[in-house]
LUMDOFI-667397 format. One record per residue (C-alpha): residue in three letters; x, y, z; residue number from 1. Coordinates in steps of 0.5 Angstrom, whole numbers. Example, Ala and Ser with C-alpha at 12.3 -4.5 7.8 and 13.67 -1.06 7.14 Angstrom:
REM residues 2
{residuo = ALA X = 25 Y = -9 Z = 16 num = 1} $
{residuo = SER X = 27 Y = -2 Z = 14 num = 2} $
***
This chain:
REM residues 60
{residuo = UNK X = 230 Y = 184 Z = 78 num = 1} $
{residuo = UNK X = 228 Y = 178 Z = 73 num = 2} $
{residuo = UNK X = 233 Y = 172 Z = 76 num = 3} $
{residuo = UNK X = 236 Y = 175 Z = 82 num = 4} $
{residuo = UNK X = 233 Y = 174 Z = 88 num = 5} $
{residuo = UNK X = 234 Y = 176 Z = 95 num = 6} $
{residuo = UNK X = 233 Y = 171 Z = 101 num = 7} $
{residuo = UNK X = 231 Y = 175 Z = 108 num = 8} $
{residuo = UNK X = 231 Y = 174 Z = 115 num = 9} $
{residuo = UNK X = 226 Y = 174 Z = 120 num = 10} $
{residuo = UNK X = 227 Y = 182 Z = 120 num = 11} $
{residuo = UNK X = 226 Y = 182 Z = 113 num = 12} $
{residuo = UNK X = 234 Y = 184 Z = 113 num = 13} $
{residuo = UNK X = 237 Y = 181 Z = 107 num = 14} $
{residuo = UNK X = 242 Y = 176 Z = 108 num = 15} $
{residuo = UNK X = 243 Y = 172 Z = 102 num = 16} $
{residuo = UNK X = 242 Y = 173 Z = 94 num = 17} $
{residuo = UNK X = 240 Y = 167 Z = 90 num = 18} $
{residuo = UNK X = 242 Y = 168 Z = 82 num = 19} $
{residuo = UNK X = 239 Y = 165 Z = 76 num = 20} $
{residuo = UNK X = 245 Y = 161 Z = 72 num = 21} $
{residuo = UNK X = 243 Y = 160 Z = 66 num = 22} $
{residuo = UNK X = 241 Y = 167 Z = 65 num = 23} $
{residuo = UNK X = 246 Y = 171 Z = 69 num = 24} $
{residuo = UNK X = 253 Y = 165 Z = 69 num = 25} $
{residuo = UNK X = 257 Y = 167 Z = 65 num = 26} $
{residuo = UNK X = 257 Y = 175 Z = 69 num = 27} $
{residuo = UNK X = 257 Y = 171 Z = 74 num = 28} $
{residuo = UNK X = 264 Y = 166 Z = 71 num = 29} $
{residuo = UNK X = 267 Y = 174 Z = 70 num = 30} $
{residuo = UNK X = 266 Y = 176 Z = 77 num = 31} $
{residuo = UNK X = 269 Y = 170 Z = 81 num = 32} $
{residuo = UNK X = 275 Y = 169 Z = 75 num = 33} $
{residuo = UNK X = 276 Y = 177 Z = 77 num = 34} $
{residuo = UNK X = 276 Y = 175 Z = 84 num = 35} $
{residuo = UNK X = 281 Y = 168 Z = 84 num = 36} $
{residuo = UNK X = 285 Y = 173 Z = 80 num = 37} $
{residuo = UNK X = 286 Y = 179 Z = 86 num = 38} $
{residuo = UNK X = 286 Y = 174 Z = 91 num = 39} $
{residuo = UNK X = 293 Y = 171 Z = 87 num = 40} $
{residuo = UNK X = 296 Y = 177 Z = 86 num = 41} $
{residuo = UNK X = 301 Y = 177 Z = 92 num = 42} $
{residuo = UNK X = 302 Y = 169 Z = 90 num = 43} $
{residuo = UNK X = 310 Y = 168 Z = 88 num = 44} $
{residuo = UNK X = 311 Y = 170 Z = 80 num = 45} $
{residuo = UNK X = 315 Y = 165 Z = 75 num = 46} $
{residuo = UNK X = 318 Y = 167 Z = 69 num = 47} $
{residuo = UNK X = 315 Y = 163 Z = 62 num = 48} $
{residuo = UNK X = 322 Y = 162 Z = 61 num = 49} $
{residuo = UNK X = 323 Y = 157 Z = 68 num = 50} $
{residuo = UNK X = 317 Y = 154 Z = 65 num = 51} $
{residuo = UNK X = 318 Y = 153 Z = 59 num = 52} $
{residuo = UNK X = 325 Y = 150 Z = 61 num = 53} $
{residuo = UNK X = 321 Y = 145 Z = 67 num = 54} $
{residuo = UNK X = 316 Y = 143 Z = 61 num = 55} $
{residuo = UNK X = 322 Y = 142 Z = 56 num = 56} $
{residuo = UNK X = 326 Y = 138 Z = 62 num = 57} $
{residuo = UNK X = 320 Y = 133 Z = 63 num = 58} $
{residuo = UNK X = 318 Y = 131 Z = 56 num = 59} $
{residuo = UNK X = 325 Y = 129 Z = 55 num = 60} $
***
């Protein structure tokens, strides 16, 4: 596959990828802010109404 590559050990097991970023960044930017996003999930929620209300609060 043009651009990706993968790194072998000495057994010739494959132990890392290496991947053009230029060519393939931007897939490479969807897949991380997916996985930042899954990893979030479980994060505490606030309302836009409790930061719009802090925001507010701040500016004046």
């Amino acid at each position: 596959m043009t651009g990706i590559k993968f790194v072998v050990d000495e057994k010739g097991d494959k132990s890392a990828v290496m991947i053009d970023l230029k060519r393939y960044g931007k897939l490479w930017e969807d897949f991380y802010d997916t996985l930042k996003a899954k990893s979030r999930k479980k994060e505490p929620k606030e309302t836009f109404a409790s930061v719009r209300a802090r925001i507010t609060k701040a500016k004046s």
